[in-house]
C-alpha positions in Angstrom: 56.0 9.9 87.6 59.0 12.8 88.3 58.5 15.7 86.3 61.1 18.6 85.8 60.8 22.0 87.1 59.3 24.7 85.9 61.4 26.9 83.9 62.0 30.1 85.5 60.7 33.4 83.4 60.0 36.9 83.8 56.4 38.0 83.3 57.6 40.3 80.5 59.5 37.2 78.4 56.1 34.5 78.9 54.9 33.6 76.0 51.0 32.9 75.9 49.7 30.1 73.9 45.5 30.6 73.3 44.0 27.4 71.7 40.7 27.9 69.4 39.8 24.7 71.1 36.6 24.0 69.5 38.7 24.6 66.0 41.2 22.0 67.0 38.8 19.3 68.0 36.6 19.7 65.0 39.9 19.1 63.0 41.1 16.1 65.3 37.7 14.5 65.0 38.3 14.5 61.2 41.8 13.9 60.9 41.7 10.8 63.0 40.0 7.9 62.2 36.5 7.2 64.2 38.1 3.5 64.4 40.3 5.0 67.6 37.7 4.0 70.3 37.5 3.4 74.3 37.6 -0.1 75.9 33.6 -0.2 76.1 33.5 1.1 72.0 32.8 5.1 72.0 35.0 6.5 69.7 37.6 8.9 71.1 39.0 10.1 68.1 38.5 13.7 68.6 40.0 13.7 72.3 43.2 11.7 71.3 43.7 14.1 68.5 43.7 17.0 70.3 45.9 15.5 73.3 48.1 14.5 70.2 48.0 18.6 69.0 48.4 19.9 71.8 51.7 17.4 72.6 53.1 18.8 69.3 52.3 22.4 70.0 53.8 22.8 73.0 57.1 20.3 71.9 57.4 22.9 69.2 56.9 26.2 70.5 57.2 25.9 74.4 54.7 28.4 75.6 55.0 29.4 79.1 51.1 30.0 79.5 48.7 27.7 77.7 44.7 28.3 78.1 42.0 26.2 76.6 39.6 28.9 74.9 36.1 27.4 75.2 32.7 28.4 73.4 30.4 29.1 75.9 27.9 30.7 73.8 28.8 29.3 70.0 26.0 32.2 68.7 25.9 35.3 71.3 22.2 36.7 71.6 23.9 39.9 70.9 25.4 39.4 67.7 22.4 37.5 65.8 20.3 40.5 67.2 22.6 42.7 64.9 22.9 40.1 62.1 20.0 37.3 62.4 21.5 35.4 59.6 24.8 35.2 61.6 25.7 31.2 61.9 21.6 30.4 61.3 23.0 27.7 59.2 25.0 25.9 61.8 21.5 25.5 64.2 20.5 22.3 64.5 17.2 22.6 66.8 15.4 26.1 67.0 13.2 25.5 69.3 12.6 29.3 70.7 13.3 28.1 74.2 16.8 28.3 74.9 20.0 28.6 73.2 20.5 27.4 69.7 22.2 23.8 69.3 25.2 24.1 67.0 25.1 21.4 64.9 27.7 18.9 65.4 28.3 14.9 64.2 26.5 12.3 66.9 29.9 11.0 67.5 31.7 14.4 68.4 29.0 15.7 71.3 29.7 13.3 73.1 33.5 13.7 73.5 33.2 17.0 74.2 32.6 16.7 78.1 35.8 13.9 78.2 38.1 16.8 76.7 37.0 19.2 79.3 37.4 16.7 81.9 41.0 15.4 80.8 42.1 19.3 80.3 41.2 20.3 84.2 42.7 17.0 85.4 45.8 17.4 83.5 45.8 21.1 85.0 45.3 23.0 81.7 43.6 26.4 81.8 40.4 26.0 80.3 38.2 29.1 79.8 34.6 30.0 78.2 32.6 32.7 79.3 28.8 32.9 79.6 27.5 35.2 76.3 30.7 34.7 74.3 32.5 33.0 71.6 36.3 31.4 72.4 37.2 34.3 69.9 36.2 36.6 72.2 38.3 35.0 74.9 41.2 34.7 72.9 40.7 38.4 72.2 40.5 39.6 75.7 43.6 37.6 76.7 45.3 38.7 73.9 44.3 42.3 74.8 45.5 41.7 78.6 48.9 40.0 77.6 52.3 41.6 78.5 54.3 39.1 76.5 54.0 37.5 73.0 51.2 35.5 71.8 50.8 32.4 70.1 46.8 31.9 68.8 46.1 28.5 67.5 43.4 28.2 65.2 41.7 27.3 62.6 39.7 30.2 61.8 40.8 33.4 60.1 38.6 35.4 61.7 41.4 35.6 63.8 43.9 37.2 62.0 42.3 41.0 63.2 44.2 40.0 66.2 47.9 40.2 64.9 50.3 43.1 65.6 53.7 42.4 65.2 54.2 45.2 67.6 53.3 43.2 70.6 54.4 40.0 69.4 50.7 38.3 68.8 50.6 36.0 65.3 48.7 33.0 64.1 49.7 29.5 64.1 46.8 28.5 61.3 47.0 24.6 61.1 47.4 23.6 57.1 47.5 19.4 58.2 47.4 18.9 61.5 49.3 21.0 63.9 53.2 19.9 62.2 52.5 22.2 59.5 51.5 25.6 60.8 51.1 29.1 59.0 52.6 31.5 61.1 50.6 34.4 59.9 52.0 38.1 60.6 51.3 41.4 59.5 54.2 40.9 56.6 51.9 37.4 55.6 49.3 39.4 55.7 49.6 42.5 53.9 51.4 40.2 50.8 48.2 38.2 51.0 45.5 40.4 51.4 47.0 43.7 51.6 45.9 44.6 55.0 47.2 44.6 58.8 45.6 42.8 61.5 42.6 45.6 62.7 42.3 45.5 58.3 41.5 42.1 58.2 38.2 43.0 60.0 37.2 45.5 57.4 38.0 43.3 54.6 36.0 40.4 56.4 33.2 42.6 56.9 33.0 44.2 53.8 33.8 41.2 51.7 31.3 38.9 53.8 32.0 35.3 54.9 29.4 32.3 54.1 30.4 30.4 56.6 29.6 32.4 59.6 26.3 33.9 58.0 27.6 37.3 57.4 26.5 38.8 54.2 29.1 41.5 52.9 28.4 44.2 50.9 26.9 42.6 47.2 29.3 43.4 44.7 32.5 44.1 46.9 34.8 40.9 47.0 38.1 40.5 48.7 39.9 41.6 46.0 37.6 44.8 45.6 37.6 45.2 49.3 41.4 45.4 49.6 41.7 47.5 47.3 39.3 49.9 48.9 40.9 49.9 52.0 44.2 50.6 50.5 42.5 53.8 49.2 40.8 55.3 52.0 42.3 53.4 54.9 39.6 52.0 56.8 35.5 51.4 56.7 35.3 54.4 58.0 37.2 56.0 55.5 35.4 54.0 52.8 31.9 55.5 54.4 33.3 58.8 53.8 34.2 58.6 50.2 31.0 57.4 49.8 29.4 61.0 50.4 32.2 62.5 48.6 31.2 62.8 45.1 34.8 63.8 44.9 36.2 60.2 45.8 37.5 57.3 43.6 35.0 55.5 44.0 32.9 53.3 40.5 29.1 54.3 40.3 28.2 50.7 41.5 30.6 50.4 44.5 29.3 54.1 45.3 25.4 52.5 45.2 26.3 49.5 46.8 27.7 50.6 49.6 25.4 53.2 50.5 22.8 50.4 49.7 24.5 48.6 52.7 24.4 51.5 55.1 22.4 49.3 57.8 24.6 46.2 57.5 27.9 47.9 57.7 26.7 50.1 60.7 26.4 46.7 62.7 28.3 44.6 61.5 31.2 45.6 63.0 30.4 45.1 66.8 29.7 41.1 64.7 32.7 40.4 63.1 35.3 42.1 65.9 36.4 40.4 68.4 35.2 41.2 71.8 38.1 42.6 74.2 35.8 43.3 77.4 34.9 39.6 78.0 34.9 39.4 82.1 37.5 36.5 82.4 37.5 34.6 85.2 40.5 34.5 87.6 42.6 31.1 85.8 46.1 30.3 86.4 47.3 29.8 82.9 50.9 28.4 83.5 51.5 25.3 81.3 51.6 22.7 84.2 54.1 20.3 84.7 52.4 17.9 86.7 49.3 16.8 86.4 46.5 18.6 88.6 44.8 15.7 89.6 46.6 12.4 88.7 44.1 10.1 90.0 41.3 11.6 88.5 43.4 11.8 85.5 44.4 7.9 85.8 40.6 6.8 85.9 40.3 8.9 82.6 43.1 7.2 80.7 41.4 4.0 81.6 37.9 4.1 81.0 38.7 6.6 77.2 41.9 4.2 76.7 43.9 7.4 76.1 46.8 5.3 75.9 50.3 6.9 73.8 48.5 10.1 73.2 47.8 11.3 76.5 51.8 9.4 77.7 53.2 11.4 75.0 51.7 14.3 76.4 52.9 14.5 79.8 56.4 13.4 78.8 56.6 16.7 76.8 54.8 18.9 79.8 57.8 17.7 82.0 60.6 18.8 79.9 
């Protein structure tokens, strides 16, 4: 197969593209039928998905660097020794030995290691670091970038990373990848009333079921942004707490002194690392295929057929 060149960019004009990988895979695996299967039977639904995604991404927004964020650790040590109840409801085995087990459908586990293997043979940056969540990744690169940055995912937790400033938004998949929500600071401040670094107060104080974090009782989003727009930040929320001068109700005064402890951890929890040790990577979007043969073998035994074709038709353009 000929493949074009690659197109010639300054540093300062690259545009980064950060997958949540894990995101998009959980959202392949149940947007594609489990009927799409290999020639021996294992269903590959989650790894033509994501091949199919990240064909579409990259037709439609041509990123110049593309990187793979992985979960190394889903559930850091570090966090759940701040918040214990942080993701306890995803464990599947808590066995007191090793790392928690995130629980994940029988079917999905197993693709996981074929995704990893068709990424490096393909010649796509993929990254996790030991102790950290891909948001943590995605966060350090996004810290690190010189250019503008495209981060694909799923979850909002997220959004604490846009800045207009620098170019950095949110491609939040509403079906699929065709439909995207580009989020930016404009998106968010008409819907939640905050800027990026806000969304991590409001998270924080308004808590988040999903990931195990439980918020300060009483304070909602609504409640929350409305706080923030009034003093500015947690911190400024802490101080009008021992103001007796400050706007603040009787209960929301009690509740948040109530949560002292939670709200004086929670935010090394719910930001984003930007310190993650990230391993040297070259993270130009390739153009031919790292290893082809290896990459061959892969489309035979997973029968990865139009989605992985499709794919390195649009990597050549």
């Amino acid at each position: 197969m000929v493949y074009g060149m690659m197109r010639s960019v300054t540093p300062q004009t690259r545009r980064l593209m950060l997958l949540d990988t894990a995101s998009l895979y959980f959202r392949a695996y149940f947007g594609v039928p489990e009927s799409v299967k290999a020639p021996d039977g294992t269903p590959v639904n989650a790894v033509r998905g994501l091949l199919e995604f990240i064909d579409r991404l990259v037709r439609d927004h041509r990123p110049d660097d593309l990187v793979a964020c992985m979960d190394a650790d889903w559930r850091p040590r570090w966090r759940v020794d701040l918040i214990p109840s942080y993701k306890a409801h995803r464990v599947a085995v808590e066995n007191g030995t090793g790392p928690d087990q995130e629980e994940v459908p029988d079917t999905l586990s197993p693709q996981v290691p074929v995704i990893e293997e068709v990424l490096d043979a393909l010649g796509i940056a993929r990254v996790g670091v030991e102790g950290y969540e891909a948001d943590d990744v995605i966060g350090t690169f996004t810290g690190r970038a010189a250019g503008p940055v495209d981060i694909v995912t799923g979850d909002r937790d997220l959004y604490q990373l846009v800045d207009d400033e620098r170019g950095v938004r949110v491609l939040y998949p509403l079906k699929g990848v065709g439909t995207l929500q580009l989020t930016d600071e404009t998106w968010l401040r008409e819907k939640y009333g905050v800027d990026g670094p806000g969304y991590a107060d409001l998270a924080l104080l308004r808590g988040d079921p999903s990931d195990g974090l439980p918020g300060v009782p009483g304070i909602g989003e609504k409640t929350a942004a409305k706080l923030l727009a009034e003093f500015g930040d947690l911190a400024g929320i802490m101080a009008a707490v021992d103001d007796p001068g400050a706007k603040l109700t009787p209960s929301q005064r009690k509740r948040l002194d109530e949560s002292r402890p939670y709200i004086a951890v929670a935010p090394t929890v719910v930001k984003v690392a930007g310190d993650v040790p990230l391993p040297e990577v070259d993270t130009a979007l390739p153009h031919t295929a790292r290893h082809p043969a290896a990459l061959d073998e892969l489309a035979a035994r997973w029968g990865l057929g139009g989605s992985l074709s499709r794919l390195l038709t649009t990597l050549q353009a």
